[in-house]
C-alpha positions in Angstrom: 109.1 71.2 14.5 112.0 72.8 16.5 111.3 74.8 19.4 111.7 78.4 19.2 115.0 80.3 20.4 114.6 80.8 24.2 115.6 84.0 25.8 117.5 81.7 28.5 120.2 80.7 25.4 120.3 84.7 24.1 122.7 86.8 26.6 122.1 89.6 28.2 118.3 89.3 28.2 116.3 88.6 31.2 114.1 86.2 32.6 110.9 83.8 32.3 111.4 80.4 30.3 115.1 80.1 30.8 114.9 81.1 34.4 111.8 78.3 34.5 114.3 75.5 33.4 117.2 76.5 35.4 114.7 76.5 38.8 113.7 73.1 37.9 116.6 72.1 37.5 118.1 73.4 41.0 115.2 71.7 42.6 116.2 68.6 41.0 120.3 68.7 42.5 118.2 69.0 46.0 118.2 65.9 48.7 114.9 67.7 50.3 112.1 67.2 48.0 109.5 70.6 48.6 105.8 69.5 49.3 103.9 68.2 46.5 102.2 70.6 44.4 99.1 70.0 42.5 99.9 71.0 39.0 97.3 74.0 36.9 97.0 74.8 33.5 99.3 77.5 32.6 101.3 77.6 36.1 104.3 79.4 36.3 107.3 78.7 37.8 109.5 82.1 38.1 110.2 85.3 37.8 112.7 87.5 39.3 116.1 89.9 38.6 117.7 89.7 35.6 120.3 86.6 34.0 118.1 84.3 31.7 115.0 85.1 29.9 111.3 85.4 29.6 108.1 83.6 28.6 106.1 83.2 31.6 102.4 82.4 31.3 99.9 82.8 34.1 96.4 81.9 35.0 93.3 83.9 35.4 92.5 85.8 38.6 95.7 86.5 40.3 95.8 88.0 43.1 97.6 91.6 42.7 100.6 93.0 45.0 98.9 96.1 45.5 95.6 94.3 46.9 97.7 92.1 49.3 97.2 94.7 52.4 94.3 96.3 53.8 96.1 99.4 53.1 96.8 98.9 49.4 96.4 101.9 47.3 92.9 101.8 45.5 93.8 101.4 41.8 91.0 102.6 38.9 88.9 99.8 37.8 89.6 100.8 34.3 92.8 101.7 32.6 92.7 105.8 31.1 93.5 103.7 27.4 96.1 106.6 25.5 95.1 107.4 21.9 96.3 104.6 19.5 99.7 106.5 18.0 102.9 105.5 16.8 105.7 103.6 19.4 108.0 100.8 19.2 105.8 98.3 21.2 102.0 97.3 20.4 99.4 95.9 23.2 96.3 94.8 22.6 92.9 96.8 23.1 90.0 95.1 21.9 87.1 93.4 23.7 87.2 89.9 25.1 91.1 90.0 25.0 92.7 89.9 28.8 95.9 90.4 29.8 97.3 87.8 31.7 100.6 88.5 32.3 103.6 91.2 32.1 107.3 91.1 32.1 108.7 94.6 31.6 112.5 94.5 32.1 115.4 96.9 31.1 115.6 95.7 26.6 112.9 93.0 27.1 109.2 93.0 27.8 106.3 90.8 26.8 102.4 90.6 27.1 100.5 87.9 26.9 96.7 87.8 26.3 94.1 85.2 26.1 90.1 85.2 24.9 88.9 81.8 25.2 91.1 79.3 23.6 93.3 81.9 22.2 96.6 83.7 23.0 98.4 86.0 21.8 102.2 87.0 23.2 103.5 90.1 22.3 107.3 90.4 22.6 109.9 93.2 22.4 113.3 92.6 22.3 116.8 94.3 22.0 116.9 95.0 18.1 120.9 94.0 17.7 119.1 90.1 18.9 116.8 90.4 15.2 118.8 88.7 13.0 119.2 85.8 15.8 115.8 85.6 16.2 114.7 85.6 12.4 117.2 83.0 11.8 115.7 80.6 14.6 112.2 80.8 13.4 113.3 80.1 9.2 114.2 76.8 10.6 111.1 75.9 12.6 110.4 73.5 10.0 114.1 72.0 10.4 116.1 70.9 8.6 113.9 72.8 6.0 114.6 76.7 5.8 111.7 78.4 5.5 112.5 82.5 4.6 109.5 83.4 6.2 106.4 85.5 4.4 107.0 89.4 4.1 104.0 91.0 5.8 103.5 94.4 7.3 103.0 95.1 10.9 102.2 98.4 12.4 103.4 99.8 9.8 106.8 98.1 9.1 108.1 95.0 7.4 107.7 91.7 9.2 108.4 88.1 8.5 105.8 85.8 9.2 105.9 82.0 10.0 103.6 79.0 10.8 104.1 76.5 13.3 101.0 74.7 12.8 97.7 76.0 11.2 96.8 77.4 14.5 99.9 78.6 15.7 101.5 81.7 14.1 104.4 84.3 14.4 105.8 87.6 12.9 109.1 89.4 13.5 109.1 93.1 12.9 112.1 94.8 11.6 113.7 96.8 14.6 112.3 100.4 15.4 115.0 102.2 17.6 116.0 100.0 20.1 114.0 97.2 20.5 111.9 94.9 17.3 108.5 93.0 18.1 107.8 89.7 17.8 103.8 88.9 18.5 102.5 84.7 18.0 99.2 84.0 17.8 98.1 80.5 18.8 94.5 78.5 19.0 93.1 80.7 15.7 93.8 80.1 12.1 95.6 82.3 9.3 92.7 84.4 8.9 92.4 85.1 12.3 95.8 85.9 12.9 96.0 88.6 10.1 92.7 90.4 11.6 94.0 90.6 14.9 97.5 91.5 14.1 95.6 95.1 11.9 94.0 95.5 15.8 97.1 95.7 17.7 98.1 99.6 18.5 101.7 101.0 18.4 102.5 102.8 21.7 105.5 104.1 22.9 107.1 102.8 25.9 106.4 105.4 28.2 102.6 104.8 27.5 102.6 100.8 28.6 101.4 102.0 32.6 98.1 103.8 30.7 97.5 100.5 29.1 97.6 98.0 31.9 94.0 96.9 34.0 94.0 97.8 37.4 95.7 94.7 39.2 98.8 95.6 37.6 101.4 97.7 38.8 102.4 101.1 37.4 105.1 103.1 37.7 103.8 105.5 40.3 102.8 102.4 42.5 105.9 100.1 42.0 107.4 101.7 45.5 104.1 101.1 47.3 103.7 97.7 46.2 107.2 96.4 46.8 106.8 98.0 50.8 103.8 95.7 50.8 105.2 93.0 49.9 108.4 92.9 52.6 105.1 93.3 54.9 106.3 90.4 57.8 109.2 89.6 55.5 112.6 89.7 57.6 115.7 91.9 56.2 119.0 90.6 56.0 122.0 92.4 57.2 122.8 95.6 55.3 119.5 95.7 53.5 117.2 98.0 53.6 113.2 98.0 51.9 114.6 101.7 49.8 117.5 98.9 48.0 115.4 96.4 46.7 114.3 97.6 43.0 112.1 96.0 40.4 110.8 97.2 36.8 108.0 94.7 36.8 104.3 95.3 36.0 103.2 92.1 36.5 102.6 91.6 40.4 103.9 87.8 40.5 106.6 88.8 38.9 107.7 91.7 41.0 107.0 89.8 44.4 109.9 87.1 42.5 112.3 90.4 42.6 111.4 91.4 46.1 111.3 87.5 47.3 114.6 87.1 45.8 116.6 90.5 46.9 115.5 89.5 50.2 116.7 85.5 50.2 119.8 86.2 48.5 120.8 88.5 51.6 120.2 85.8 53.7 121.9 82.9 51.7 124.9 85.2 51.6 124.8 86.4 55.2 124.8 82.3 56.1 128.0 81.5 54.2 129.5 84.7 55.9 128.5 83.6 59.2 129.8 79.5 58.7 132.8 80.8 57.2 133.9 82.8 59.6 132.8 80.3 62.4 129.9 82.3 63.5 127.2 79.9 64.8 125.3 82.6 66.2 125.6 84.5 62.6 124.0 81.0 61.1 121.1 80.6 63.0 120.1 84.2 62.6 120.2 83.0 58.6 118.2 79.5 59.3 115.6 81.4 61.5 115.0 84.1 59.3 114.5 81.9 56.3 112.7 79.2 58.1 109.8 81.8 58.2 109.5 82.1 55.0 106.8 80.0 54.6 104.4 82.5 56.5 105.6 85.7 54.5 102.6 86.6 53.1 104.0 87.8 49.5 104.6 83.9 48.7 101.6 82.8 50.4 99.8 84.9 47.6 101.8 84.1 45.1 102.1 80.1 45.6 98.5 80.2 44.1 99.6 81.0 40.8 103.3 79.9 40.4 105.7 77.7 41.9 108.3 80.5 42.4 107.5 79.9 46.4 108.0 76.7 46.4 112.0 77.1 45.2 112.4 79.6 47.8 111.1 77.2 50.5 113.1 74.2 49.0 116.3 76.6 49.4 115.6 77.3 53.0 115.4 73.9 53.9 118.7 74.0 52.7 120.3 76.1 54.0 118.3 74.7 57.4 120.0 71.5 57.1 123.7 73.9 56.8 124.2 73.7 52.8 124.3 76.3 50.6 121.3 75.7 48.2 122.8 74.6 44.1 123.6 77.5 42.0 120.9 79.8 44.0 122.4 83.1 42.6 121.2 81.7 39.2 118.2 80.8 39.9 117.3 83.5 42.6 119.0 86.1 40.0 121.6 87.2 42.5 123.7 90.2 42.0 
């Protein structure tokens, strides 16, 4: 059974399981190994500006961005759910279903629930990548070409495909700009088909009023990314008001921050050595050597490994190197 088309080999999508590879990789070109990590279930590596692509999965209970300080904003416990309508993406509003994670990025977004033993990912992409994707998943049986089932989704054709008997996945034909992709894996045909007539269409402007509390919405995004630079040393020409981020999900919008921030200081160390400015260089080292205490990747370090690149990178550039292809993996502009 092949492995399904990773947004990492489509361009001009951004981030999760390509990112994931490339980080891995970069840690593996390093001489300084990071401290060992303990490996969970479900532990994420990434997340930050754009360049490769998403799939990032996350365990239960993380701990939210906007919960990080005392002085947090206080968030409603539940989510004011909008009437189920028509919209180009779908999310998931039934009991026992949890979202775990959220990557909402300029032509890409995806959700990913669990119940149990179940998950279900629910995808949007750019709708001129449909014909890429569709032709990736008839040959998830390669070198047999499976066609794929015609279904109805929300309302519009769909291809469907098995990867297993417990593992399932429809492509919708594109609405407007973007087409849906939703898998459904631990539950059986059946299964599938129920919950796929529970999903509700929403339109993108409606995705805040449908994420629980520890997320972040729109009207908190500036408020959470000041929190997290909370004891988090600016570079050179950067100020808290330049670093954005589009991201819901609070590990994945502490990546953005994280990374805005320690590409400033990777670039303001190659200024400084190539100019001969020692003085310039050790402001770099120092700064990044604290990064181990910034609180943002103190929180986050319990549910991904996204901390543990950054401090792999600043032992780099502690030791005077320029960490391997860091703007790739750090999503440098």
């Amino acid at each position: 059974m092949n492995r399904p088309i990773t947004d990492a080999g489509v361009a001009g999508l951004s981030l999760d399981e390509g990112r994931a590879e490339l980080l891995e990789e970069i840690m593996s070109l390093s001489t300084e190994t990071a401290p060992e990590v303990e490996p969970t279930a479900r532990r994420r590596w990434l997340l930050p500006a754009a360049g490769a692509v998403a799939a990032a999965v996350v365990i239960a209970g993380a701990i939210g961005l906007p919960r990080l300080l005392a002085d947090g904003p206080d968030l409603v416990t539940e989510p004011p759910f909008a009437a189920p309508g028509k919209g180009t993406l779908a999310v998931l509003d039934q009991p026992g279903w949890e979202l775990e994670s959220a990557t909402v990025q300029p032509g890409y977004g995806s959700l990913d629930y669990e119940k149990g033993d179940e998950q279900v990912e629910i995808r949007w992409k750019e709708a001129d990548l449909h014909q890429q994707y569709v032709a990736d998943r008839e040959r998830i049986a390669d070198p047999k070409v499976d066609p794929g089932e015609q279904v109805t989704l929300l309302g519009l054709p769909a291809l469907l495909w098995a990867y297993d008997a417990t593992d399932h996945t429809v492509i919708r034909r594109p609405d407007g700009d973007v087409f849906l992709e939703v898998r459904g894996s631990g539950m059986d045909r059946a299964s599938f088909d129920a919950l796929l007539t529970r999903l509700t269409a929403i339109a993108a402007a409606d995705l805040d009023d449908h994420l629980p509390a520890r997320f972040v919405t729109g009207a908190e995004r500036d408020d959470a990314i000041g929190q997290a630079l909370a004891g988090v040393p600016l570079p050179p020409g950067l100020a808290a008001g330049d670093i954005e981020s589009t991201e819901a999900d609070p590990y994945h919008l502490g990546a953005d921050v994280a990374g805005a921030v320690v590409c400033g200081w990777i670039e303001t160390f190659i200024e400084a050595r190539d100019r001969g400015d020692a003085a310039g260089v050790e402001r770099a080292q120092d700064a990044l050597g604290t990064s181990r205490q910034w609180p943002v990747l103190r929180a986050m370090n319990a549910e991904g490994d996204y901390p543990e690149v950054v401090w792999e990178m600043s032992v780099e550039v502690g030791r005077g190197r320029v960490p391997a292809e860091y703007q790739q993996g750090l999503g440098c502009d």
